[in-house]
C-alpha positions in Angstrom: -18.5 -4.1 6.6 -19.6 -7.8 7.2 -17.2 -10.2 8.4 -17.3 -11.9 5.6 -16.6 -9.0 3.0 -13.7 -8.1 5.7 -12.0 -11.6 5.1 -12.3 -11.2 1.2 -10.7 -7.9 1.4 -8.0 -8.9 3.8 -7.6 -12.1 1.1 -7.4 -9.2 -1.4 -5.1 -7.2 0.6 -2.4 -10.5 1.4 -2.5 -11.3 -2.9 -1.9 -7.8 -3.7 1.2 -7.3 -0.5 2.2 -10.5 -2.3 2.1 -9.7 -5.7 4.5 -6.7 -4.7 7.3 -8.6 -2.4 7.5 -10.9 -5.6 10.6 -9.2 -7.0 12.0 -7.8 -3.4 11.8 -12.1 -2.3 12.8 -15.6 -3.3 9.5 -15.3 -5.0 10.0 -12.7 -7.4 8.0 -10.9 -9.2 8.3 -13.7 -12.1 6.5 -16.3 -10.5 3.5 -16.1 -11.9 5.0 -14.8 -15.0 6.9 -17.9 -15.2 3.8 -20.0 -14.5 2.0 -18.3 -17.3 4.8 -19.5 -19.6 4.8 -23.2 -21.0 7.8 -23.6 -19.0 9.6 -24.2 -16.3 7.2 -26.3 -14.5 9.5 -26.7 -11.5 8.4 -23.2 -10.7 6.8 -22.2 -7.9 3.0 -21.6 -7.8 1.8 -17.8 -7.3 -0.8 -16.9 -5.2 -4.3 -18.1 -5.6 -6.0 -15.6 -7.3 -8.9 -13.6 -5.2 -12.3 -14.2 -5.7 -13.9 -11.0 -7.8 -15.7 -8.4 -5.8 -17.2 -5.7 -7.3 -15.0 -5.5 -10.3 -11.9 -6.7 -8.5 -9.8 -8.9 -10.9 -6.3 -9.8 -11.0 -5.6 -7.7 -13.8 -6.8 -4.8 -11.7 -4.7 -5.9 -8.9 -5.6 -3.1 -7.3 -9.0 -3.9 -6.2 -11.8 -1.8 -5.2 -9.7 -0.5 -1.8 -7.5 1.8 -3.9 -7.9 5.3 -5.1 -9.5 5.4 -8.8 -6.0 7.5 -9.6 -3.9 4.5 -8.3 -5.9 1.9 -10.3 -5.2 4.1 -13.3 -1.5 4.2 -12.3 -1.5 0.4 -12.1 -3.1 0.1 -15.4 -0.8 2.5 -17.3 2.9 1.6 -15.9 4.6 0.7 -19.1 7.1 -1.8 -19.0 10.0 -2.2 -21.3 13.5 -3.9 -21.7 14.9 -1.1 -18.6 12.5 -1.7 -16.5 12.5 -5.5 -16.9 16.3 -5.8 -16.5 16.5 -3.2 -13.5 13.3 -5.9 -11.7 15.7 -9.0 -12.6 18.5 -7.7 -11.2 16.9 -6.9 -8.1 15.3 -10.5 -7.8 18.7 -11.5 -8.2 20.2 -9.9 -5.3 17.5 -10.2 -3.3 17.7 -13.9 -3.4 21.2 -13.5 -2.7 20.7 -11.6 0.6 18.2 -13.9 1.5 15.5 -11.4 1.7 11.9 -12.9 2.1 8.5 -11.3 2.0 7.1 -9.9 4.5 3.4 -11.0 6.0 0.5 -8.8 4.5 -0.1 -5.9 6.4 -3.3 -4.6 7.9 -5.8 -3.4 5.5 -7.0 -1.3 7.3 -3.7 0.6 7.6 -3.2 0.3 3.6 -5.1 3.4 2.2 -3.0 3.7 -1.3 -0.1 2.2 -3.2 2.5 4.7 -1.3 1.5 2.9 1.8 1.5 -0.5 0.5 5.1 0.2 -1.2 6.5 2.0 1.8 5.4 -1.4 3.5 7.1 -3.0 1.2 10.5 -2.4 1.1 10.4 -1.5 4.7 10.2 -4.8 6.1 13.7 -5.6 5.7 16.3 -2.8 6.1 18.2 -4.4 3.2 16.1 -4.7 0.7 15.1 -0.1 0.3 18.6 0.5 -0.6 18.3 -2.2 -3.0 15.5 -0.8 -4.9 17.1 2.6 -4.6 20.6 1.6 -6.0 18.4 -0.2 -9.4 16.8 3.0 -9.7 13.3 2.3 -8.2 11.1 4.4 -6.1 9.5 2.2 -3.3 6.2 3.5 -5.5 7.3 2.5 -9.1 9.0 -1.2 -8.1 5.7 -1.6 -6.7 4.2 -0.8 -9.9 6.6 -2.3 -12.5 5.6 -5.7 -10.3 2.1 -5.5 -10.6 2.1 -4.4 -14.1 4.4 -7.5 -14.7 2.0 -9.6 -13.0 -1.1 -8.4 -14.7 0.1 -8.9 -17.6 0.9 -12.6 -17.0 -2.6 -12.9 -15.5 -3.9 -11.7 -18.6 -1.7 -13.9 -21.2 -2.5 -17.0 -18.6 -6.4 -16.2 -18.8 -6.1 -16.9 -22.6 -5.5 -20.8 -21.6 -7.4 -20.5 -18.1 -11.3 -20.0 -18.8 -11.6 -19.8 -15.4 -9.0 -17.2 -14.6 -10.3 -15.3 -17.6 -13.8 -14.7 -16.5 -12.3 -12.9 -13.7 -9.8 -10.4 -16.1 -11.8 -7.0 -16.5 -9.6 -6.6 -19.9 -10.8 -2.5 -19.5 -7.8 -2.7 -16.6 -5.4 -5.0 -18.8 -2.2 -2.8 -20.5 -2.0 -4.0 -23.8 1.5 -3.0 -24.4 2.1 -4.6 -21.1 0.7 -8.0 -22.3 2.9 -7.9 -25.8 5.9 -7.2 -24.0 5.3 -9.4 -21.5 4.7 -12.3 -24.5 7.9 -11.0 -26.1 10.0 -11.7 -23.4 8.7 -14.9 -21.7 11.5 -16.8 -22.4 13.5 -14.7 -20.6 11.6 -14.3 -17.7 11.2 -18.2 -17.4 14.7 -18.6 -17.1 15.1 -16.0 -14.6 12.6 -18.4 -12.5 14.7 -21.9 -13.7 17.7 -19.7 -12.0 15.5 -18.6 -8.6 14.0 -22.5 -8.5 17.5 -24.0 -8.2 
Protein backbone atom coordinates (compact mmCIF):
# COMPACT_ATOMS: atom_id res chain seq x y z
CA UNK A 1 0.00 0.00 0.00
CA UNK A 2 1.50 3.46 -0.94
CA UNK A 3 1.79 5.98 1.61
CA UNK A 4 -0.40 7.85 0.05
CA UNK A 5 -3.39 5.35 -0.38
CA UNK A 6 -2.48 4.55 3.58
CA UNK A 7 -3.35 8.30 4.51
CA UNK A 8 -6.65 8.07 2.45
CA UNK A 9 -7.69 5.02 4.21
CA UNK A 10 -6.64 6.19 7.63
CA UNK A 11 -8.85 9.52 6.51
CA UNK A 12 -11.48 6.92 5.71
CA UNK A 13 -10.94 5.05 8.79
CA UNK A 14 -11.13 8.51 11.31
CA UNK A 15 -14.78 9.65 9.13
CA UNK A 16 -16.15 6.34 9.63
CA UNK A 17 -14.83 5.90 13.89
CA UNK A 18 -16.45 9.31 13.68
CA UNK A 19 -19.57 8.80 12.05
CA UNK A 20 -20.12 6.08 14.78
CA UNK A 21 -19.13 8.04 18.23
CA UNK A 22 -21.78 10.59 16.73
CA UNK A 23 -24.59 9.38 19.01
CA UNK A 24 -22.22 7.93 22.01
CA UNK A 25 -20.67 12.06 22.07
CA UNK A 26 -21.63 15.66 22.19
CA UNK A 27 -21.62 15.12 18.58
CA UNK A 28 -24.30 12.84 17.99
CA UNK A 29 -25.20 10.93 15.53
CA UNK A 30 -27.54 13.98 14.27
CA UNK A 31 -24.96 16.22 13.22
CA UNK A 32 -24.90 15.81 9.99
CA UNK A 33 -28.40 14.90 9.89
CA UNK A 34 -29.11 18.23 11.31
CA UNK A 35 -26.79 19.90 8.74
CA UNK A 36 -28.64 18.24 6.03
CA UNK A 37 -31.82 19.84 7.28
CA UNK A 38 -32.62 23.63 6.38
CA UNK A 39 -32.12 24.26 9.93
CA UNK A 40 -30.52 24.82 12.74
CA UNK A 41 -27.64 26.52 11.32
CA UNK A 42 -25.96 26.97 14.79
CA UNK A 43 -25.19 23.27 14.39
CA UNK A 44 -22.13 21.95 14.34
CA UNK A 45 -20.38 20.82 11.10
CA UNK A 46 -19.82 16.92 10.54
CA UNK A 47 -16.89 15.58 9.22
CA UNK A 48 -15.54 16.38 5.87
CA UNK A 49 -16.52 13.81 3.73
CA UNK A 50 -13.57 11.34 2.29
CA UNK A 51 -12.44 11.58 -0.93
CA UNK A 52 -13.88 8.42 -3.09
CA UNK A 53 -11.62 5.48 -3.55
CA UNK A 54 -12.61 2.71 -5.49
CA UNK A 55 -16.28 2.98 -4.94
CA UNK A 56 -15.98 4.49 -1.39
CA UNK A 57 -18.76 7.03 -0.86
CA UNK A 58 -20.33 8.37 2.22
CA UNK A 59 -23.41 6.60 1.65
CA UNK A 60 -21.34 3.40 1.73
CA UNK A 61 -19.72 4.52 4.75
CA UNK A 62 -18.20 1.46 4.97
CA UNK A 63 -15.58 1.86 2.46
CA UNK A 64 -13.70 -0.62 0.52
CA UNK A 65 -11.79 -1.99 4.10
CA UNK A 66 -14.91 -3.87 5.23
CA UNK A 67 -16.20 -7.24 4.54
CA UNK A 68 -18.74 -7.30 1.41
CA UNK A 69 -21.31 -8.84 4.23
CA UNK A 70 -20.80 -5.78 6.47
CA UNK A 71 -21.36 -3.29 3.66
CA UNK A 72 -24.57 -5.11 2.97
CA UNK A 73 -25.33 -4.92 6.74
CA UNK A 74 -24.70 -1.14 6.59
CA UNK A 75 -26.92 -0.71 3.59
CA UNK A 76 -29.87 -2.72 4.88
CA UNK A 77 -30.27 -1.50 8.76
CA UNK A 78 -33.68 -0.21 8.71
CA UNK A 79 -34.45 2.60 10.80
CA UNK A 80 -37.74 3.43 12.24
CA UNK A 81 -39.50 5.59 15.08
CA UNK A 82 -37.82 2.72 17.88
CA UNK A 83 -34.77 2.92 16.70
CA UNK A 84 -34.66 6.74 16.29
CA UNK A 85 -36.03 7.40 19.79
CA UNK A 86 -33.79 4.62 21.56
CA UNK A 87 -30.39 6.76 19.38
CA UNK A 88 -31.88 10.17 20.86
CA UNK A 89 -32.04 9.12 24.06
CA UNK A 90 -28.68 7.96 24.18
CA UNK A 91 -27.32 11.29 22.69
CA UNK A 92 -29.12 12.66 25.35
CA UNK A 93 -27.37 11.02 28.18
CA UNK A 94 -24.35 10.93 26.76
CA UNK A 95 -24.12 14.54 26.56
CA UNK A 96 -25.13 14.58 30.07
CA UNK A 97 -22.28 12.37 31.28
CA UNK A 98 -20.01 14.30 29.38
CA UNK A 99 -18.87 11.51 27.22
CA UNK A 100 -16.72 12.51 24.14
CA UNK A 101 -15.47 10.54 21.15
CA UNK A 102 -12.79 8.84 21.20
CA UNK A 103 -9.64 9.35 18.61
CA UNK A 104 -9.92 6.94 15.47
CA UNK A 105 -8.30 3.91 15.97
CA UNK A 106 -5.67 2.14 13.96
CA UNK A 107 -6.82 0.82 10.68
CA UNK A 108 -4.90 -1.58 10.70
CA UNK A 109 -6.41 -3.08 13.78
CA UNK A 110 -10.13 -2.45 12.37
CA UNK A 111 -10.86 -5.63 10.21
CA UNK A 112 -14.89 -5.39 10.49
CA UNK A 113 -17.70 -3.39 12.09
CA UNK A 114 -17.56 -5.71 15.41
CA UNK A 115 -14.14 -4.29 15.90
CA UNK A 116 -14.92 -0.81 15.07
CA UNK A 117 -18.12 -0.96 17.45
CA UNK A 118 -16.35 -2.88 20.19
CA UNK A 119 -13.89 0.25 19.83
CA UNK A 120 -16.56 2.25 20.10
CA UNK A 121 -18.23 2.03 23.12
CA UNK A 122 -15.10 0.86 24.79
CA UNK A 123 -13.44 4.01 25.05
CA UNK A 124 -15.29 5.26 27.88
CA UNK A 125 -16.41 2.76 30.56
CA UNK A 126 -19.66 4.73 30.78
CA UNK A 127 -20.84 4.94 27.73
CA UNK A 128 -21.36 0.37 26.99
CA UNK A 129 -23.84 0.22 29.68
CA UNK A 130 -25.47 3.01 28.15
CA UNK A 131 -25.99 1.46 24.88
CA UNK A 132 -26.93 -1.71 26.63
CA UNK A 133 -29.58 -0.26 28.97
CA UNK A 134 -31.40 1.52 25.32
CA UNK A 135 -31.29 -1.79 24.04
CA UNK A 136 -28.27 -1.59 21.52
CA UNK A 137 -25.63 -4.08 20.73
CA UNK A 138 -22.23 -2.28 20.43
CA UNK A 139 -22.80 -3.77 16.69
CA UNK A 140 -26.41 -2.40 15.88
CA UNK A 141 -25.75 1.40 17.57
CA UNK A 142 -23.06 1.26 15.31
CA UNK A 143 -25.23 0.52 12.57
CA UNK A 144 -28.45 2.52 13.34
CA UNK A 145 -25.66 5.64 13.28
CA UNK A 146 -24.36 4.98 10.00
CA UNK A 147 -27.51 4.18 8.48
CA UNK A 148 -28.82 7.59 10.05
CA UNK A 149 -25.95 9.27 8.57
CA UNK A 150 -26.15 7.80 5.09
CA UNK A 151 -29.16 8.68 4.79
CA UNK A 152 -28.56 12.35 5.52
CA UNK A 153 -25.60 12.22 3.16
CA UNK A 154 -27.93 11.05 0.61
CA UNK A 155 -30.98 13.72 1.22
CA UNK A 156 -27.96 16.51 1.48
CA UNK A 157 -26.44 15.28 -2.00
CA UNK A 158 -29.76 16.29 -3.58
CA UNK A 159 -28.76 20.15 -2.78
CA UNK A 160 -24.83 19.32 -2.82
CA UNK A 161 -23.75 18.48 -6.54
CA UNK A 162 -20.58 17.93 -5.24
CA UNK A 163 -21.41 15.60 -2.39
CA UNK A 164 -23.69 13.87 -4.79
CA UNK A 165 -21.17 12.77 -7.29
CA UNK A 166 -19.64 10.89 -4.58
CA UNK A 167 -23.12 8.96 -3.37
CA UNK A 168 -23.02 5.32 -5.03
CA UNK A 169 -27.09 5.42 -4.68
CA UNK A 170 -26.60 1.27 -5.28
CA UNK A 171 -25.46 1.53 -1.34
CA UNK A 172 -28.23 4.25 -0.42
CA UNK A 173 -31.46 2.59 1.85
CA UNK A 174 -34.27 4.09 0.35
CA UNK A 175 -36.53 3.55 3.30
CA UNK A 176 -33.69 4.94 5.23
CA UNK A 177 -33.74 8.21 3.15
CA UNK A 178 -37.85 8.65 3.51
CA UNK A 179 -37.64 8.17 7.04
CA UNK A 180 -34.91 10.02 7.53
CA UNK A 181 -37.02 13.12 5.43
CA UNK A 182 -40.01 12.30 7.51
CA UNK A 183 -38.50 13.07 10.64
CA UNK A 184 -36.00 15.96 10.05
CA UNK A 185 -37.71 18.23 12.11
CA UNK A 186 -37.23 16.20 14.85
CA UNK A 187 -33.86 15.36 14.51
CA UNK A 188 -32.95 19.15 14.04
CA UNK A 189 -34.28 19.90 17.22
CA UNK A 190 -32.53 17.25 18.97
CA UNK A 191 -29.31 19.19 17.56
CA UNK A 192 -30.91 22.93 18.66
CA UNK A 193 -30.98 20.98 22.23
CA UNK A 194 -27.11 19.35 21.90
CA UNK A 195 -25.88 23.03 20.39
CA UNK A 196 -27.00 24.92 23.51
Amino acid sequence: MTQHHARRRGASMRWLFALSMMGAAALSPLSAAAQASPRPQAAPQPQAAPQRQSGQSPANASGPELPAADQLAIRNYTLNEDVLGRLMAVTKEARAQDIRPQPAPDPAKVRNLDDLANYAVGGDSKLAPLVQKHGFTPKEFLLANLALMNAALAVQARSDPNLAKTIDQSKVNPANVAFFESHQQQIAAQMSEGAK
